[in-house]
TIZA-563691 format. One line per 10 residues: their letters; for each residue y, z, x negated of N, C-alpha, C, CB. Coordinates in steps of 0.1 Angstrom, whole numbers, plus 5000, padded with zeros to 4 digits. Glycine has a CB too. Layout:
a	Y:Z:X:Y:Z:X:Y:Z:X:Y:Z:X; ...
***
This chain:
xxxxxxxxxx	4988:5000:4992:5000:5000:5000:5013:5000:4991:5000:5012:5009; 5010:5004:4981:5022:5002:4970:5024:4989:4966:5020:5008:4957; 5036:4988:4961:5045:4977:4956:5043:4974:4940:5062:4980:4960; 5036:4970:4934:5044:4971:4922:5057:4963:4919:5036:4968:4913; 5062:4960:4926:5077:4952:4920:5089:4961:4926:5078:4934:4927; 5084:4972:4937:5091:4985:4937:5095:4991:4920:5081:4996:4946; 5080:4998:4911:5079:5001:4898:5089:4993:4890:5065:4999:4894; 5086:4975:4891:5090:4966:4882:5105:4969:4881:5086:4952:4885; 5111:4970:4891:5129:4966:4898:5131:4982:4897:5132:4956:4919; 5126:4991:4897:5134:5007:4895:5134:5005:4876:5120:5026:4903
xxxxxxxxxx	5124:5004:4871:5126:5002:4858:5129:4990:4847:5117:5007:4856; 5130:4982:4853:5144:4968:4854:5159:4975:4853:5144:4959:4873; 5157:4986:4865:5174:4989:4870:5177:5004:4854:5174:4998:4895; 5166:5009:4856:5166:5022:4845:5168:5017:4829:5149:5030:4846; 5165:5006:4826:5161:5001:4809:5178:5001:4803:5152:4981:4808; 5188:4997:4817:5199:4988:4809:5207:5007:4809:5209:4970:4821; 5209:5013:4823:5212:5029:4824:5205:5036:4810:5205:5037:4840; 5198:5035:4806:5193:5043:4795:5197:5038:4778:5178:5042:4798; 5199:5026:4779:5204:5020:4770:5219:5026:4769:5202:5006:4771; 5226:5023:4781:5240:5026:4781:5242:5044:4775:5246:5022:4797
xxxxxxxxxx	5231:5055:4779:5231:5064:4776:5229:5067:4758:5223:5068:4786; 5218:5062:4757:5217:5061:4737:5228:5053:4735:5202:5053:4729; 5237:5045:4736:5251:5040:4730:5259:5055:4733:5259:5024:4738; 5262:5058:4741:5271:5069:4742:5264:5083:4727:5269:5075:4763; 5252:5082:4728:5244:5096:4720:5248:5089:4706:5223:5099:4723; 5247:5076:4704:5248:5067:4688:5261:5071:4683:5247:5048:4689; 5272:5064:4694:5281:5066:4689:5284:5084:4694:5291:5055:4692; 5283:5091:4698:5285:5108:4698:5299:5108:4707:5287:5116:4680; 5304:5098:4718:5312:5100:4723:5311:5099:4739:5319:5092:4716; 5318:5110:4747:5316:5112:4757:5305:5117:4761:5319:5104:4762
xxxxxxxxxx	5298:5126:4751:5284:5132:4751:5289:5147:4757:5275:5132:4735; 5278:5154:4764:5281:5169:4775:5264:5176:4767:5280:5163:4803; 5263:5184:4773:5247:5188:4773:5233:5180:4775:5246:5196:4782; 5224:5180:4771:5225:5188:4761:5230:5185:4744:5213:5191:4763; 5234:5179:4743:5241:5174:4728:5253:5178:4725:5242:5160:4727; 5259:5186:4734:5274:5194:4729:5272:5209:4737:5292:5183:4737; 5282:5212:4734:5287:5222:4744:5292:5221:4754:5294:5227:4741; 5295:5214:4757:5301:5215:4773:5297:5203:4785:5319:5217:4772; 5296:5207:4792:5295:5200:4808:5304:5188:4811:5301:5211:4820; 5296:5176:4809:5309:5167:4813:5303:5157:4824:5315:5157:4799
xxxxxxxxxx	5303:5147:4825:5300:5136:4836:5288:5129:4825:5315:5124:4842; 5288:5129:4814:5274:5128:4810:5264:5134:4815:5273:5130:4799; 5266:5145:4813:5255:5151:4816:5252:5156:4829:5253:5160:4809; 5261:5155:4837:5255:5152:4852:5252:5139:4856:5265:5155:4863; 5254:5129:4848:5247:5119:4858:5231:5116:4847:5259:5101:4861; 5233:5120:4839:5217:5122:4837:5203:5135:4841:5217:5122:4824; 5214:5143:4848:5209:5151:4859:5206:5145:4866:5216:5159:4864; 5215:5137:4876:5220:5136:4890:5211:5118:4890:5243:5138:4892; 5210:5110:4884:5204:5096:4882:5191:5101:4883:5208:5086:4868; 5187:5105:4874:5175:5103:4860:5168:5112:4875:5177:5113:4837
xxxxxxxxxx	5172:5120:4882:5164:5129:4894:5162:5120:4908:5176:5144:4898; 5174:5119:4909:5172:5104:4920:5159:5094:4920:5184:5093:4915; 5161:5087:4909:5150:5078:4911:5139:5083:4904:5152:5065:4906; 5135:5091:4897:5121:5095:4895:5119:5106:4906:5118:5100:4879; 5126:5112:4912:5122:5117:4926:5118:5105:4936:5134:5127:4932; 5126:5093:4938:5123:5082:4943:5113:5075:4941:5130:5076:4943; 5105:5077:4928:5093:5072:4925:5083:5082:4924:5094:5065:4915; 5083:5089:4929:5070:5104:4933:5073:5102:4948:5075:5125:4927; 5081:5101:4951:5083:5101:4971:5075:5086:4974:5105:5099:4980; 5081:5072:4967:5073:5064:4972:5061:5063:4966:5078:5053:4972
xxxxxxxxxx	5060:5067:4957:5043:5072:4956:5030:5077:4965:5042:5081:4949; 5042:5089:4971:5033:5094:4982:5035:5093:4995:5032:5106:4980; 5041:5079:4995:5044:5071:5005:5055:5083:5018:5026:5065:5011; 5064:5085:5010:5075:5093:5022:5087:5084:5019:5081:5113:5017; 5089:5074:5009:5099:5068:5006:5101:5055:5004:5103:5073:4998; 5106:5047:5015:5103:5033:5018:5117:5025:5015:5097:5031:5033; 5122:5012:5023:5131:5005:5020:5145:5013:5022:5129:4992:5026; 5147:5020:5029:5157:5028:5037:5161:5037:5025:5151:5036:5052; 5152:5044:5017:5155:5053:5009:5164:5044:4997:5142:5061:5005; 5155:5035:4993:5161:5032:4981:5172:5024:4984:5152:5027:4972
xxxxxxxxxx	5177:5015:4998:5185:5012:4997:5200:5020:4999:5183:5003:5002; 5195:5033:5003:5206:5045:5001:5211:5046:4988:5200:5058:5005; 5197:5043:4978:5201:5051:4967:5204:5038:4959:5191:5063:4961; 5209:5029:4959:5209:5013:4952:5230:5019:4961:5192:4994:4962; 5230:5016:4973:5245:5017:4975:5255:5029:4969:5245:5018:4990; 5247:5040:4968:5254:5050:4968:5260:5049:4949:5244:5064:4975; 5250:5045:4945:5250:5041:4931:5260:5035:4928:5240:5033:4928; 5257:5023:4934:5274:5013:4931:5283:5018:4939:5275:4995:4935; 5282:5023:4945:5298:5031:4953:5300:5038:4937:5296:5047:4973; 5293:5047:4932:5298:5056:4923:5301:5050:4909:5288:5065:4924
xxxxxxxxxx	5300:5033:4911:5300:5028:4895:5309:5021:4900:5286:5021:4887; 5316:5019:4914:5331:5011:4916:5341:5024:4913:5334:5004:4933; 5337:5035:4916:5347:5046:4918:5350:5050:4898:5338:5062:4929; 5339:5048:4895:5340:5051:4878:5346:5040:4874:5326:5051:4869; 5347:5029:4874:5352:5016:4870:5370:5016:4872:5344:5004:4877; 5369:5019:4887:5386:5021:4891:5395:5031:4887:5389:5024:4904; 5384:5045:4881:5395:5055:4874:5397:5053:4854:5389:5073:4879; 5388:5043:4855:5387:5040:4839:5393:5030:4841:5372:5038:4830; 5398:5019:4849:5405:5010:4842:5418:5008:4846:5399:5000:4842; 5422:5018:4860:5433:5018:4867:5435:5039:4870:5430:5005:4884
xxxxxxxxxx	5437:5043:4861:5435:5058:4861:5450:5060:4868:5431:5067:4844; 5449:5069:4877:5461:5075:4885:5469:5079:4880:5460:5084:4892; 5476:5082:4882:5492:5090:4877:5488:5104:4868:5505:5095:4894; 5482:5110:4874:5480:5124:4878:5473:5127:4866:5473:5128:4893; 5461:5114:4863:5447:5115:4851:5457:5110:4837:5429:5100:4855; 5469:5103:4841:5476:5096:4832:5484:5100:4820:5483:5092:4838; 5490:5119:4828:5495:5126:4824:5488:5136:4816:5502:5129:4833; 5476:5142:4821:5465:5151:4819:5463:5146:4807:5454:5152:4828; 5460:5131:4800:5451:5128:4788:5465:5117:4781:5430:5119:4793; 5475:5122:4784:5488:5118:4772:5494:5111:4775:5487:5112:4759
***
């Protein structure tokens, strides 16, 4: 009843996210926990991702998590990688002042 092209396309989508994470650890910039001291948006979205879909792939494993799930978690994703993109390349007034 499984897919494997569910498997193929979650770890299709994970290879290029994980890559982008060892460039951040290579170069040592914008790194949070565990590799520094402190808490940043690194290290919640390798909380907050990395839990997502390998919880998404134990759920559709045991067949609780079908097309509905993952296309929740495919939107919510890019909602959160337009919202990252718009304050990194058009940063508010407010973030403007805060970092100089």
């Amino acid at each position: 009843m499984h897919s494997d092209a569910v498997y193929r396309l979650t770890y299709l989508a994970a290879a290029p996210s994980l890559g982008h994470h060892l460039d951040h650890v290579i170069r040592h910039n914008a790194v949070g926990r565990p590799l520094a001291g402190e808490v940043n948006a690194f290290t919640l979205s390798l909380v907050i991702y990395r839990s997502s879909w390998l919880g998404g792939l134990l759920l559709y494993r045991a067949g609780r998590a079908g097309p509905g799930f993952w296309a929740v978690l495919a939107i919510t994703s890019l909602y959160e990688t337009r919202v990252w993109w718009q304050q990194t390349k058009h940063p508010s007034p407010r973030n403007r002042q805060a970092t100089g």
